[in-house]
N, CA, C and O atoms as CSV, one atom per row, in Angstrom:
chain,resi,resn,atom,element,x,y,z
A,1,UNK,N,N,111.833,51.974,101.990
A,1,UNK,CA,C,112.032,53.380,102.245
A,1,UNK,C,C,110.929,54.219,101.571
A,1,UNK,O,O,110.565,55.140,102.301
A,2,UNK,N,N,110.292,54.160,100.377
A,2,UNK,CA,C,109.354,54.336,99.687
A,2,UNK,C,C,107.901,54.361,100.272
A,2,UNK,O,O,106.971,55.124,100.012
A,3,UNK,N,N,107.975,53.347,101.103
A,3,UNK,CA,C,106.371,53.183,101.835
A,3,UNK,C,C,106.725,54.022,102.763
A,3,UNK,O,O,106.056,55.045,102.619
A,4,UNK,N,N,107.348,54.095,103.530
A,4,UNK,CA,C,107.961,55.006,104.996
A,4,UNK,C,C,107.251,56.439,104.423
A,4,UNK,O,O,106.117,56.845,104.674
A,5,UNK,N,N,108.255,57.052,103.599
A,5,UNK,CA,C,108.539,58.006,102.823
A,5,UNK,C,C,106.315,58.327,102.350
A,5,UNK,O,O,105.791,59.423,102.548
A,6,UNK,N,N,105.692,57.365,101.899
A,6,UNK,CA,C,104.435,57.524,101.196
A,6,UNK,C,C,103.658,58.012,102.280
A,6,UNK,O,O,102.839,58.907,102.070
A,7,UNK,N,N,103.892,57.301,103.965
A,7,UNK,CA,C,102.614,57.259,104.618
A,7,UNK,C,C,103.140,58.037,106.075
A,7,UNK,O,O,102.596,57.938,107.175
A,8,UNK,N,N,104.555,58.962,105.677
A,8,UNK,CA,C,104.682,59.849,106.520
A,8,UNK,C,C,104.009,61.091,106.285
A,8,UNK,O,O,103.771,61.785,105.296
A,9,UNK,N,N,103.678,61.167,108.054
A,9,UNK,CA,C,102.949,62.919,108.102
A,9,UNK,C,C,102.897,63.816,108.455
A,9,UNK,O,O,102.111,64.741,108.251
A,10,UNK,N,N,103.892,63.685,109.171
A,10,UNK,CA,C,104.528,64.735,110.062
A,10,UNK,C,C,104.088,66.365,109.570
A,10,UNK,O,O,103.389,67.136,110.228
A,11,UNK,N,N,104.540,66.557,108.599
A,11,UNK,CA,C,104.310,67.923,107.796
A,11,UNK,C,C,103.180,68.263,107.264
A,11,UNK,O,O,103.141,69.379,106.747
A,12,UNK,N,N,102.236,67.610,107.242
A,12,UNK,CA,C,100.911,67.585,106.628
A,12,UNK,C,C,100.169,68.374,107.363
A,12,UNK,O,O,99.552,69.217,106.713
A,13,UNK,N,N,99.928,68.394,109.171
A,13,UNK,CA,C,99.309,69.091,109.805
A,13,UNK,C,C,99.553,70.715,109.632
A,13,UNK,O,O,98.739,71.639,109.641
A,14,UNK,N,N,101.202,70.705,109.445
A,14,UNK,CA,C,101.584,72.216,109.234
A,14,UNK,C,C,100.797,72.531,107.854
A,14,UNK,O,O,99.937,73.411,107.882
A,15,UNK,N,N,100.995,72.021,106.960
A,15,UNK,CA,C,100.706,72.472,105.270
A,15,UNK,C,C,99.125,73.236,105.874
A,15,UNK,O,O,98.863,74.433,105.998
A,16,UNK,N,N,98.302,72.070,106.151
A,16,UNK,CA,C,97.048,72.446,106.392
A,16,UNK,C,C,96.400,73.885,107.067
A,16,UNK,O,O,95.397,74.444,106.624
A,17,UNK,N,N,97.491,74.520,108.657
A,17,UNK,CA,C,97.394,75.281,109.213
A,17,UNK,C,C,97.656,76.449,108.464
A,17,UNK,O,O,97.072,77.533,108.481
A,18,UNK,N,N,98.675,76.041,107.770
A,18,UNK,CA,C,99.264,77.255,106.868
A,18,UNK,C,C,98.342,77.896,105.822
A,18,UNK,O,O,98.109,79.104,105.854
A,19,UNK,N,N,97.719,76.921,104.713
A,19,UNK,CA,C,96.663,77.118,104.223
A,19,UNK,C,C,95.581,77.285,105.210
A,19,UNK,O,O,94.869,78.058,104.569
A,20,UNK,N,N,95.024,77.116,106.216
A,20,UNK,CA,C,94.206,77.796,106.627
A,20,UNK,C,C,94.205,79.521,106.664
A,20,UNK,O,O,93.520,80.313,106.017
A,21,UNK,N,N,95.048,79.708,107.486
A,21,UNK,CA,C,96.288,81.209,107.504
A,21,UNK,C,C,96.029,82.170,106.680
A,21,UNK,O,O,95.522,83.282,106.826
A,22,UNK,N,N,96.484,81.539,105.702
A,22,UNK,CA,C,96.626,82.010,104.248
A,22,UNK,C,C,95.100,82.400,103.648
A,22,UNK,O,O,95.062,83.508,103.113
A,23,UNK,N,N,93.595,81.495,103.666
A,23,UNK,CA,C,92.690,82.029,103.547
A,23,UNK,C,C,91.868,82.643,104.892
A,23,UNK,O,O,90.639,82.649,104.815
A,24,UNK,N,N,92.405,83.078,105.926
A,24,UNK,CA,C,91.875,83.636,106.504
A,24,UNK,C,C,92.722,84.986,106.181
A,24,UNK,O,O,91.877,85.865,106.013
A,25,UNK,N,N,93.449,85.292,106.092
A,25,UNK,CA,C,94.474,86.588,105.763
A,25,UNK,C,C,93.898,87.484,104.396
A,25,UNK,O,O,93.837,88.687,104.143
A,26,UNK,N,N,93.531,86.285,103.696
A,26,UNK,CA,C,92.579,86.582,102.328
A,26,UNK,C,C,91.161,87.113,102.196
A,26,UNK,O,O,90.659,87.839,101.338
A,27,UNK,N,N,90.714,86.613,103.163
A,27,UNK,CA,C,89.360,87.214,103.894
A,27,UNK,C,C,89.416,88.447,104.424
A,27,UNK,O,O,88.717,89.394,104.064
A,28,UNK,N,N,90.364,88.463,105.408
A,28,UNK,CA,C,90.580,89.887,106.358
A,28,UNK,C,C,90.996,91.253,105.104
A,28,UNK,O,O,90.571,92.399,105.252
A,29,UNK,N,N,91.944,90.802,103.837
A,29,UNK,CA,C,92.215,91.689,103.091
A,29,UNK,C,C,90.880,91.992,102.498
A,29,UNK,O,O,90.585,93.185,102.428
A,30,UNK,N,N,89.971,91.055,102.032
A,30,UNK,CA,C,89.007,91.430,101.248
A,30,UNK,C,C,88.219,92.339,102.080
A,30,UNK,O,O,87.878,93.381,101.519
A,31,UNK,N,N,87.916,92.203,103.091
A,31,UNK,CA,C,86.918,92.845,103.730
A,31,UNK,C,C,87.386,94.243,103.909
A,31,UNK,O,O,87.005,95.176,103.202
A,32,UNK,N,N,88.329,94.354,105.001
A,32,UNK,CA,C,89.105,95.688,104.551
A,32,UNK,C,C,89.161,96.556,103.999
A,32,UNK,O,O,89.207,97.724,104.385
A,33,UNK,N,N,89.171,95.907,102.452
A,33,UNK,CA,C,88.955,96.880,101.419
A,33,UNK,C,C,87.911,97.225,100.987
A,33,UNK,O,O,87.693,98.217,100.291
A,34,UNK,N,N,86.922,96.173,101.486
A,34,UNK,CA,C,85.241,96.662,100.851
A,34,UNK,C,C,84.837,97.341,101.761
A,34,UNK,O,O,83.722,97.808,101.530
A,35,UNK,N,N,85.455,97.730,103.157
A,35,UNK,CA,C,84.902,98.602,104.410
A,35,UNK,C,C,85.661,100.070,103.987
A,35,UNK,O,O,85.289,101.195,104.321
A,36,UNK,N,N,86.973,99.671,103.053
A,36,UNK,CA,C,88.317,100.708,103.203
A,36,UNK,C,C,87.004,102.134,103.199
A,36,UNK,O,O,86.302,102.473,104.152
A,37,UNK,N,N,87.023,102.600,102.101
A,37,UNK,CA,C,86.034,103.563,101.774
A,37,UNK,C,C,84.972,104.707,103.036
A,37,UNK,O,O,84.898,105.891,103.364
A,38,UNK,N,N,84.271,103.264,103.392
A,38,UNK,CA,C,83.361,103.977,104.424
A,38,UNK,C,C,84.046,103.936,105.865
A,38,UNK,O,O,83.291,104.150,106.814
A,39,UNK,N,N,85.109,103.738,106.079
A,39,UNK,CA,C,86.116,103.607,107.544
A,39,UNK,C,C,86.428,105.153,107.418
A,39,UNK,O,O,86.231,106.034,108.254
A,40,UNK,N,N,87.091,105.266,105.860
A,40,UNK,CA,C,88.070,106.468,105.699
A,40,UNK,C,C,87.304,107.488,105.859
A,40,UNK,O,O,87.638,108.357,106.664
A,41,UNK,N,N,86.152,107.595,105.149
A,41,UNK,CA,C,84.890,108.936,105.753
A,41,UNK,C,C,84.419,108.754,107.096
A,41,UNK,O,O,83.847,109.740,107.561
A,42,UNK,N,N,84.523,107.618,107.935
A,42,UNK,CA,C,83.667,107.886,109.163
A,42,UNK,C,C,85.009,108.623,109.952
A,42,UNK,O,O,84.668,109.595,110.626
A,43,UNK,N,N,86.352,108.342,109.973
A,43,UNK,CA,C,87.454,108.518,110.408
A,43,UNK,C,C,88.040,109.902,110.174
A,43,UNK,O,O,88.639,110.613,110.981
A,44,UNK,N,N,87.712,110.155,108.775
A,44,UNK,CA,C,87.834,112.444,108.922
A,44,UNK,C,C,86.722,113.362,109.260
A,44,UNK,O,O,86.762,114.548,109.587
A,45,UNK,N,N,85.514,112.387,109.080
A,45,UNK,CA,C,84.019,112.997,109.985
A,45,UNK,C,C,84.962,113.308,111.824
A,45,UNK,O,O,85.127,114.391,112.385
A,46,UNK,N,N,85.279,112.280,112.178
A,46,UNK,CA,C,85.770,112.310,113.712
A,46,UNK,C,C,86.951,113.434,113.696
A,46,UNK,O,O,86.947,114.234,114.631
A,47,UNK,N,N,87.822,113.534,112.837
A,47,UNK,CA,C,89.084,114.480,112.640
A,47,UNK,C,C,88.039,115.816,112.650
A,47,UNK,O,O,87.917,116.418,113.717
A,48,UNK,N,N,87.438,116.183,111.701
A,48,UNK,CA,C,87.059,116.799,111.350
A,48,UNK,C,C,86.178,117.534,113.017
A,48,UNK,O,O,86.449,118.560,113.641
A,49,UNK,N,N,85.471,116.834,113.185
A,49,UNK,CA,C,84.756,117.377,114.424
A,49,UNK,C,C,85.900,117.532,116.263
A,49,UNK,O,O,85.746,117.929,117.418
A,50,UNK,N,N,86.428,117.221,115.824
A,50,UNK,CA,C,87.892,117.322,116.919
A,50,UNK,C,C,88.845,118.329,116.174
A,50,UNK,O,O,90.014,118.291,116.558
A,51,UNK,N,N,88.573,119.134,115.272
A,51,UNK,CA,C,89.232,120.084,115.013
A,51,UNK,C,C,90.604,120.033,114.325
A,51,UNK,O,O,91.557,120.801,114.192
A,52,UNK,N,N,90.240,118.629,113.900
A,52,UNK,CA,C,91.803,118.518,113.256
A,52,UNK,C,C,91.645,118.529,111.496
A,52,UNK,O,O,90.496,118.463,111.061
A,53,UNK,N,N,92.568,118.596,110.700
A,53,UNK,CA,C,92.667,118.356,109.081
A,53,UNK,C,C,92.316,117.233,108.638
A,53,UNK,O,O,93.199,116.380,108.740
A,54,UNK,N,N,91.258,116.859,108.133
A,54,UNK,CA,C,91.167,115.276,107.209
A,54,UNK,C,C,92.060,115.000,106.799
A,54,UNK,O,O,92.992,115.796,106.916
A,55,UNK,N,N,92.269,113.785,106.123
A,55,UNK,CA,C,93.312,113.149,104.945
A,55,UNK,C,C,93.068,113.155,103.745
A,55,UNK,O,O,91.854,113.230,103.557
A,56,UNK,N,N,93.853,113.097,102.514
A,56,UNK,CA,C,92.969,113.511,101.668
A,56,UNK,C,C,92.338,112.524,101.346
A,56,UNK,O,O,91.416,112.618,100.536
């Protein structure tokens, strides 16, 4: 039952996908935030010229 149990893998493909997931989600946050900044000024430049109130 032990060997069965050692050289099953059923779940292994998931673990892997998941951790993939997981650093791609990690990526997308990082970037995000290093864009956050210059998104948020290009985005009340556009408010701004359409006549509407920035954010603060």
């Amino acid at each position: 039952m032990l060997k069965r149990l050692f050289h099953e893998e059923n779940g292994q493909g998931m673990v892997e996908y998941g951790l993939i997931i997981a650093l791609v989600a990690i990526a997308v946050i990082l970037a995000l935030t290093a864009l956050g900044g210059g998104l948020k000024g290009k985005f009340n430049e556009i408010v701004s010229e359409l006549g509407g109130t920035p954010a603060p």
